[in-house]
C-alpha positions in Angstrom: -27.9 30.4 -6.3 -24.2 30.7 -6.9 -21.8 28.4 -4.6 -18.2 29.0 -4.4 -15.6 28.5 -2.2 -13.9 30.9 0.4 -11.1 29.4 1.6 -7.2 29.5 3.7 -4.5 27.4 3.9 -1.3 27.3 6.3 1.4 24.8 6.4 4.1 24.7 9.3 7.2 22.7 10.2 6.7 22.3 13.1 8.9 21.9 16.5 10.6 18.8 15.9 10.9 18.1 12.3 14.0 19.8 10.3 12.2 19.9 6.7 8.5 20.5 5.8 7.6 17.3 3.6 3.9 18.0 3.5 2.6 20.0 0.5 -0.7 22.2 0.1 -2.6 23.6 -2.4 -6.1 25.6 -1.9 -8.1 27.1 -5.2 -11.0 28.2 -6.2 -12.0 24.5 -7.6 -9.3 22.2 -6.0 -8.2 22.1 -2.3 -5.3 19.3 -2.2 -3.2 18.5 0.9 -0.3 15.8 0.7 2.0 14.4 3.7 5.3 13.2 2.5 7.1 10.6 4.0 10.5 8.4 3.6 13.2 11.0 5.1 16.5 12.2 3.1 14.3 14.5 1.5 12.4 12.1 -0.2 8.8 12.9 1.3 9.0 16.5 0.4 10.0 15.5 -3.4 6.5 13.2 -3.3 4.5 15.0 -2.2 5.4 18.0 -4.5 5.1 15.8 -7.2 1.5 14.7 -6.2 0.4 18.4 -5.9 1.7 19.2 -9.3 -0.3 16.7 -10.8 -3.5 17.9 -9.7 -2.9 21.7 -9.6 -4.3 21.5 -13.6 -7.8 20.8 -12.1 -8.0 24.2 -10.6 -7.5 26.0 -14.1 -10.4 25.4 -15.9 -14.6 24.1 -15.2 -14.4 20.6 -13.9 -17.3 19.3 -15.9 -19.4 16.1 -14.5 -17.2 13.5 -14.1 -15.2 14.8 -10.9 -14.1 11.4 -10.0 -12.4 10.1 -13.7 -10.7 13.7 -13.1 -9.3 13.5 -9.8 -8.5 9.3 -10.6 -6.6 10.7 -13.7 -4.8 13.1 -12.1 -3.5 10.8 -8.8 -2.5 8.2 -11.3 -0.1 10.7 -12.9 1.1 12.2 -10.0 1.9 8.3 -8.5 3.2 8.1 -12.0 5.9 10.8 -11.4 6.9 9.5 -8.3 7.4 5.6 -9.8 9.7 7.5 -12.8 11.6 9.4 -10.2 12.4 6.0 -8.4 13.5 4.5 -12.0 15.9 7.1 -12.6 17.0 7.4 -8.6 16.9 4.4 -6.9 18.2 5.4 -3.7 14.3 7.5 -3.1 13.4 3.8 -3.5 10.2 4.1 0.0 9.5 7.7 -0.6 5.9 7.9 -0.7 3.1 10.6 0.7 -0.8 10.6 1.5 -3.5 12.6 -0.6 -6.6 14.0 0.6 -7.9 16.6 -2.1 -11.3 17.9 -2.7 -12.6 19.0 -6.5 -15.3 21.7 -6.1 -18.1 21.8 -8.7 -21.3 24.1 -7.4 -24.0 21.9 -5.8 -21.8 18.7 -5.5 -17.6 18.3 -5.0 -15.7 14.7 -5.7 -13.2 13.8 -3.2 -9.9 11.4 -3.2 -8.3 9.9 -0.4 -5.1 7.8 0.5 -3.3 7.7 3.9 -3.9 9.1 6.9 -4.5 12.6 6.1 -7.9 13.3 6.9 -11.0 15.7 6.0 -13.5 16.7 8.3 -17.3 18.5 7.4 -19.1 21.0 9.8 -22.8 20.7 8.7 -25.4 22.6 10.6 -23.3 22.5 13.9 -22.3 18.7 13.5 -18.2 18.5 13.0 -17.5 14.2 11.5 -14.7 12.9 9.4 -15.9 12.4 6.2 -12.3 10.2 5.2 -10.7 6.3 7.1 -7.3 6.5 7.8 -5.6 3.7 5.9 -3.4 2.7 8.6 -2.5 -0.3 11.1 -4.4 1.0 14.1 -7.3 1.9 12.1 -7.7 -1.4 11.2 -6.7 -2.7 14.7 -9.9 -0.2 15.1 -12.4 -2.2 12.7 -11.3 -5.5 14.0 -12.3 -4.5 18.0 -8.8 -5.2 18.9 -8.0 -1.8 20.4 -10.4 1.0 21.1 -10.4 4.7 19.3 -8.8 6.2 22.7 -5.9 3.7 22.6 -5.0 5.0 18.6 -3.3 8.0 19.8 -0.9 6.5 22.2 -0.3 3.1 20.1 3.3 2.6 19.7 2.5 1.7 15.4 -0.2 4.6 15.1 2.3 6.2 12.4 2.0 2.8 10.1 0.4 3.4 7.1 -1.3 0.6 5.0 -1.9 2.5 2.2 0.0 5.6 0.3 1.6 6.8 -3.1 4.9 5.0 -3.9 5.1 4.6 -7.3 3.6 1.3 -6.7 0.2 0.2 -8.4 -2.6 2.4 -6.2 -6.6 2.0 -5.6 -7.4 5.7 -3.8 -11.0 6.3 -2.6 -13.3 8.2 -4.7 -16.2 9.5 -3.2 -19.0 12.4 -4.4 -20.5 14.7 -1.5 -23.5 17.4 -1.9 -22.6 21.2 -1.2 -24.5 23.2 0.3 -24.3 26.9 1.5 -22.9 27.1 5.1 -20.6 24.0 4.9 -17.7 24.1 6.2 -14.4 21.7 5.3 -10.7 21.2 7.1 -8.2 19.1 5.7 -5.0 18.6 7.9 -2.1 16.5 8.1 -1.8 14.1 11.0 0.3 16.7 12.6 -2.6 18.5 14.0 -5.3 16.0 13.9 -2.6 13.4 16.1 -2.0 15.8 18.7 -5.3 18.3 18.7 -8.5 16.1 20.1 -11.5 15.8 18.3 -13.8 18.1 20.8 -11.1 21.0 20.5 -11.3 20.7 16.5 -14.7 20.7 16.7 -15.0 24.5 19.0 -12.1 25.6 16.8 -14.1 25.4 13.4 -16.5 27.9 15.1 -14.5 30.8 14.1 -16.0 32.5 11.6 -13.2 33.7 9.5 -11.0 30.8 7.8 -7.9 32.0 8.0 -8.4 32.7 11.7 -9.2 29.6 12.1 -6.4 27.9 10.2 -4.2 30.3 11.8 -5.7 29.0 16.0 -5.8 25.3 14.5 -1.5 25.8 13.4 -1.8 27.1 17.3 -3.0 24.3 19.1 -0.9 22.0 17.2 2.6 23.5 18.6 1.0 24.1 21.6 0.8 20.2 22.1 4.4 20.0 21.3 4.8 20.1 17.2 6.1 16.8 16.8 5.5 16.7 13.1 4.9 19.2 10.3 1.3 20.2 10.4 -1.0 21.5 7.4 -4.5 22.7 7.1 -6.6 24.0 5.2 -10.2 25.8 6.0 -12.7 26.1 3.4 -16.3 27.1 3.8 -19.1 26.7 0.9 -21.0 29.9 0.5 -23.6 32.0 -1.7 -22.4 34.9 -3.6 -21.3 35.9 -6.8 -18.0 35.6 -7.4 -15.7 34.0 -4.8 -11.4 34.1 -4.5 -9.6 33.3 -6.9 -6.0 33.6 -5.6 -4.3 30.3 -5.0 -2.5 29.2 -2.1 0.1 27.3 -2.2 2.7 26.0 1.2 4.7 23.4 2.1 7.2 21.4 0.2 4.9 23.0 -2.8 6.1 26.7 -2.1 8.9 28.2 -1.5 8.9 26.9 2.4 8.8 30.3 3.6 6.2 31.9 6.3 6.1 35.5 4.5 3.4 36.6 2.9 4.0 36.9 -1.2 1.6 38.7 -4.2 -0.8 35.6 -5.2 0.1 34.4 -9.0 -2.7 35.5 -11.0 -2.3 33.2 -14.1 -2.4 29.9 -14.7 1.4 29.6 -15.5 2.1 31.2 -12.5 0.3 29.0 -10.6 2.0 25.9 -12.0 5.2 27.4 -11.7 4.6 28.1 -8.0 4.8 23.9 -7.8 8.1 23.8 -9.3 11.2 23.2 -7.0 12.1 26.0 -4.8 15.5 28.0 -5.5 17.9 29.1 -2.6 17.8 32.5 -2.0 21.5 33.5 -1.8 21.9 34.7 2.4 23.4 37.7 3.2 27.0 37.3 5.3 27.5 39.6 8.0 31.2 41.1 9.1 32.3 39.0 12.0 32.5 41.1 15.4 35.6 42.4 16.4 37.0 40.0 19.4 36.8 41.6 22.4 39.7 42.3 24.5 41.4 39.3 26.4 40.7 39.0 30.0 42.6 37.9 32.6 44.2 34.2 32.9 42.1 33.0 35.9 38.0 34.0 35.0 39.4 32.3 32.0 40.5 29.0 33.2 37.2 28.9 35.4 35.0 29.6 32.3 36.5 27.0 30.1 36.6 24.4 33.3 32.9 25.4 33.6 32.0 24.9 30.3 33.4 21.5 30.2 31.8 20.5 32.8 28.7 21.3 31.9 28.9 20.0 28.3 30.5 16.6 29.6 27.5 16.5 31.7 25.3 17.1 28.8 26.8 14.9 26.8 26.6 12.3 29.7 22.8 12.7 30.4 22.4 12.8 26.8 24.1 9.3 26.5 21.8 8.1 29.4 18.7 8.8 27.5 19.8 7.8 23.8 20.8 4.2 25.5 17.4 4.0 26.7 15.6 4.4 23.1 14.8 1.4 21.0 13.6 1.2 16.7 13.3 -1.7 14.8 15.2 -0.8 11.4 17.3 -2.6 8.9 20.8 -4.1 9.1 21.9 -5.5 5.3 19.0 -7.2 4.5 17.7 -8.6 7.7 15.4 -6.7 10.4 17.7 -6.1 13.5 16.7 -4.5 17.0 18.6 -1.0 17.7 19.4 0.4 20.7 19.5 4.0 20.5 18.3 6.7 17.7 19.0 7.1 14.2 21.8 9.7 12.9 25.3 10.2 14.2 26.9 13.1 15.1 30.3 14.3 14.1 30.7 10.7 12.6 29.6 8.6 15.6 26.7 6.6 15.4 23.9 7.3 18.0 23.2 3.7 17.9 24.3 -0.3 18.1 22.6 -3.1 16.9 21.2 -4.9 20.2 20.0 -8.2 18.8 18.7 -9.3 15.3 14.9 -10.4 14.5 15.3 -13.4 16.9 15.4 -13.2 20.7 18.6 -14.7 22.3 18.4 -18.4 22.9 15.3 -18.3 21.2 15.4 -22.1 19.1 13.7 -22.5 16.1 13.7 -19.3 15.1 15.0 -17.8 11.6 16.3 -14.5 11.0 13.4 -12.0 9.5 14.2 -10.8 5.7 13.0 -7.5 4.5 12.3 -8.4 1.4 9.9 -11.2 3.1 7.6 -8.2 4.7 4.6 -6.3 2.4 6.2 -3.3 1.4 4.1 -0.5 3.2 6.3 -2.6 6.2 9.4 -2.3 4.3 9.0 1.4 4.4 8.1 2.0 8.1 11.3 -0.9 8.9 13.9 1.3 6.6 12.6 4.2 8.6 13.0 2.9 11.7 9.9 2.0 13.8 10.6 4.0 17.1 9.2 1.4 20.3 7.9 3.0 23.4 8.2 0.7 25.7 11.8 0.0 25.3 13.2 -3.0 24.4 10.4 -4.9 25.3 8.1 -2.7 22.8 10.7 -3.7 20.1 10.1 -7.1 20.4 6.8 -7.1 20.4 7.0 -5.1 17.2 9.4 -7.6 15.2 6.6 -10.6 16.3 3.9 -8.1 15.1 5.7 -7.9 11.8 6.4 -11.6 11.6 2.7 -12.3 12.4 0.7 -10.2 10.5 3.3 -8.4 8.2 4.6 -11.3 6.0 4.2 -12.1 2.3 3.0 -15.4 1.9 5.2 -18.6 1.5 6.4 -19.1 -2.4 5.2 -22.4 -3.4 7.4 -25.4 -3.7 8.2 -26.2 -7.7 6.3 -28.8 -9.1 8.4 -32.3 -9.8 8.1 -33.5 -13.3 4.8 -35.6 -14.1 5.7 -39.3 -14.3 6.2 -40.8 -17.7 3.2 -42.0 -19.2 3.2 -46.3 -19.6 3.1 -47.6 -22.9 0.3 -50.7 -23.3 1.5 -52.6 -26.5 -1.9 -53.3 -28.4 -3.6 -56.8 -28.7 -3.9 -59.7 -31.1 -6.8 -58.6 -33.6 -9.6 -60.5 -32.9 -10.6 -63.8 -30.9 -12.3 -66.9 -29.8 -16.2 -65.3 -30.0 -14.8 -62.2 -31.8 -15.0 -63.2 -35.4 -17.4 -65.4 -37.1 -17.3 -69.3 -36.9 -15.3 -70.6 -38.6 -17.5 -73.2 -40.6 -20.8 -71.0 -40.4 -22.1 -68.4 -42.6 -20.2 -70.6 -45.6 -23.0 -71.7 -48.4 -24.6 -75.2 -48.1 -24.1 -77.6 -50.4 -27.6 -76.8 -52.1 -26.0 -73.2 -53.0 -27.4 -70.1 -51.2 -28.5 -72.1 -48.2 -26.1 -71.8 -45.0 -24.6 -74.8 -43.9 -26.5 -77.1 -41.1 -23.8 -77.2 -38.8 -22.0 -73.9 -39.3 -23.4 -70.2 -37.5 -22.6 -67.0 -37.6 -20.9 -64.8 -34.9 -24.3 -62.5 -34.6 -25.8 -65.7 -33.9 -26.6 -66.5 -30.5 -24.2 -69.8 -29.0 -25.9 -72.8 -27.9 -28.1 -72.6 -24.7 -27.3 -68.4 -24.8 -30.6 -66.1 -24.8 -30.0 -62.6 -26.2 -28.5 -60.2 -23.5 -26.9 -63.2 -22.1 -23.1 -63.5 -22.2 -21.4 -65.3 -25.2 -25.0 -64.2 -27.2 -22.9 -61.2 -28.9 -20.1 -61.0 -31.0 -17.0 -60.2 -29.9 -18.0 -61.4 -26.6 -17.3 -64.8 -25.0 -19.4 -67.4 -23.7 -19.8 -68.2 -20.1 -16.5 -69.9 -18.8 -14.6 -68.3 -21.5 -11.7 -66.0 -20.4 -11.1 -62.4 -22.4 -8.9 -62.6 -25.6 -6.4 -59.5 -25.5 -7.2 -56.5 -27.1 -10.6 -57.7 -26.7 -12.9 -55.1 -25.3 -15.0 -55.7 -21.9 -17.7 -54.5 -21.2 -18.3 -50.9 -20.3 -15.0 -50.1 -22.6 -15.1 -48.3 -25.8 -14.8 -50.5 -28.6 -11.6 -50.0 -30.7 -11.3 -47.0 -33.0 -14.5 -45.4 -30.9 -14.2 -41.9 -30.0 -14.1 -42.3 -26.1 -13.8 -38.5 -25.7 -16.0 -37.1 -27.2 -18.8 -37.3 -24.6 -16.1 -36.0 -22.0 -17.1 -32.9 -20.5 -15.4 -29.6 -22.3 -13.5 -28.0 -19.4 -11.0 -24.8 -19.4 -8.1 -25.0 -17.1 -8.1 -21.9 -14.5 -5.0 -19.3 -15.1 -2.0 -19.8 -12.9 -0.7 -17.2 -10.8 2.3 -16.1 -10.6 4.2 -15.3 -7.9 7.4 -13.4 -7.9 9.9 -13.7 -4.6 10.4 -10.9 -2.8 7.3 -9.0 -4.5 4.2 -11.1 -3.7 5.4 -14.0 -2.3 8.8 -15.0 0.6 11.0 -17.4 0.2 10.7 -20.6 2.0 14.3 -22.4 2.7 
């Protein structure tokens, strides 16, 4: 039995967004899907990059490790973006997800980071087979919200995880295949505005790109508020499959129209490569038509400026009634309004900074003191919907759970260590006496009266004190420099019965990185 893939892949702006930052790729071996994020372009420059790196893995037989393969390939792709960031920092919070799939026969590995998300239809059950590696998903796992409150959570765009050029742990995971499976991967653009159960009756279309084609559908049906990208892939038996890559989004050219599929290897890299501008043709202007009369005239302009001064005043209304939290120098700051300007104005004011008004014992949020997945959603703007009072709630949402920890304090030097001048030699019980141990008058014999220092004192019993040399007799105070007891003796090595231990490393903490600053 012979299992390949038969697969379709479709990638849309959508009805809100002005760019298509997310960036597909569907092969014979390798179906990759990448959401960009980080705005001025940024997201669709990621994501590109991502695909690029793993577009390789579709060219020739995966072999058995499918996980070092697709590990090895994310790497470099995260790679790419991190040197992209070196040489512009102003991309600096670009970033995208990666959900990609490596097909081998009877099994497939599979790498995931983000919110991007792949689903299975097995035998009539539809699941996710991927976790989205965001706030409310963990909100989720902690019984702090419920799965039906994820999709109107004012945060349910935060991602915890994704590829910034930043040091990266993806999941890896290996699946079985078998014939009649079949696999969607999507952007949150369709699975954030498309329900579960509709997914679910829409993978019952038999053909896949009927399917992806519905799925596109039902996302700008719900309004298209972000660019959505799928990609439909079913596992069947036959003996020889497609071979004709797809590649959309960011990744392609960006356009809708269907092009001859590269049928090389070179051409399939070079279909990754940035897109040119196709020169656009310029049409003669219309002649002007003939002037009318001085009063129609009058009434159309007076119309017209009445209706755009209303526009402009309605519009005002509602862009006053918006709120984000973004950045303001390098301090979080409450705005009131939207991002952008037009014609030079600013859509928006700052309404207050990090702190409430009157609020004591408050300081002003840094941030450089927030992890940086929260850095990125804060230079972004995070959008509040529930006005001002949403916003605030956000900022003590960021302060609570958002924060690096506290740098510690630096150490004060160690006190000096005290000097003990060193003691008399000897003492009163420490050496011999002085008139024993001296030879007797009858030569060799030791003298009646005289004893030695081993000797036992009078009335002392071995083991009693002043019975030992070097030690004194009841009564007696210590000499100093004389040993008590317990104490090494002098010139004793007192160490070397201590126990051998290793210090632990110290960890460093860099401000700004791993740790805040604490004034």
């Amino acid at each position: 039995m012979t299992l390949v893939l038969r697969y379709s892949a479709r990638s849309d702006r959508g009805l809100v967004r002005q760019n298509n930052q997310d960036s597909v790729y569907a092969g014979p071996r390798l179906l990759a899907l990448a959401d960009g994020m980080g705005g001025h372009a940024a997201g669709e420059v990621a994501s590109k990059l991502v695909i690029s790196a793993l577009v390789p893995l579709d060219e020739d037989e995966p072999g058995d490790d499918l996980l070092a393969l697709l590990h090895g390939a994310t790497v470099d792709g995260n790679a790419a973006i991190s040197n992209l960031i070196a040489e512009q920092p102003d991309l600096e919070g670009m970033g995208t997800t990666l959900t990609a799939i490596l097909f081998a026969g009877h099994r497939l590995g599979m790498v995931h980071i983000g919110d991007s998300r792949a689903y299975l239809m097995r035998d009539g059950q539809f699941s996710q087979i991927t976790k989205d590696d965001t706030f409310v998903q963990s909100l989720v796992d902690e019984g702090r919200i419920t799965p039906e409150e994820v999709h109107t959570h004012p945060q349910r765009s935060l991602l915890l995880r994704a590829l910034t050029g930043h040091d990266i742990d993806p999941s890896l995971t290996i699946r079985e295949a078998r014939a009649g499976d079949r696999y969607l991967l999507c952007s949150d653009g369709l699975s954030g505005v498309v329900s579960h159960e509709t997914l679910a009756e829409t993978l019952m279309i038999r053909d896949p790109k009927i399917c992806s084609d519905r799925l596109i559908e039902l996302a700008l049906r719900g309004g298209g508020p972000d660019n959505v990208t799928v990609i439909v892939a079913d596992v069947v038996d036959i003996d020889f499959g497609e071979d004709a890559p797809i590649v959309g989004g960011a990744a392609g050219d960006g356009s809708e129209v269907d092009q001859s599929p590269p049928d090389s290897a070179a051409a399939r890299a070079a279909v990754t490569t940035l897109p040119r501008v196709a020169p656009q043709r310029i049409e003669p202007r219309a002649p002007a038509p003939p002037p009318r009369r001085k009063g129609r005239t009058a009434i159309f302009v007076l119309t017209t400026l009445i209706v755009l001064v209303g526009a402009a005043v309605l519009a005002r209304l509602w862009v006053m009634q918006q709120y984000y939290v973004g950045q303001n120098g390098e301090y979080l700051a409450i705005y009131q309004g939207v991002r952008g300007n037009v014609a030079g104005i600013p859509l928006q004011n700052i309404r207050e900074g990090s702190c409430p008004p009157r609020a004591a014992d408050c300081e002003e949020l840094k941030v450089t003191d927030l992890q940086e997945t929260a850095r990125s959603a804060v230079r972004d703007g995070i959008i509040s919907g529930d006005g001002l009072a949403g916003a605030r709630a956000t900022v003590r949402r960021l302060r609570a759970d958002e924060m690096l920890p506290p740098c510690p304090a630096p150490k004060p030097p160690p006190p000096p260590a005290p000097v003990v001048a060193p003691g008399p030699p000897g003492g009163p019980g420490g050496q011999p006496g002085a008139q024993g141990g001296q030879p007797g008058p009858q030569g060799g014999q030791p003298g009646a009266p005289g004893r030695t220092a081993a000797q036992p004192g009078p009335g002392a019993q071995p083991g009693q004190p002043g019975g030992q040399p070097g030690q004194p007799g009841p009564g007696q105070p210590r000499q100093p420099g004389q040993p008590g007891v317990g104490q090494p003796a002098p010139g004793s090595n007192a160490s070397a019965e201590a126990p051998d231990t290793t210090p632990l490393p110290e960890v460093h903490l860099e401000p700004g990185k791993t740790c805040r600053s604490v004034s």
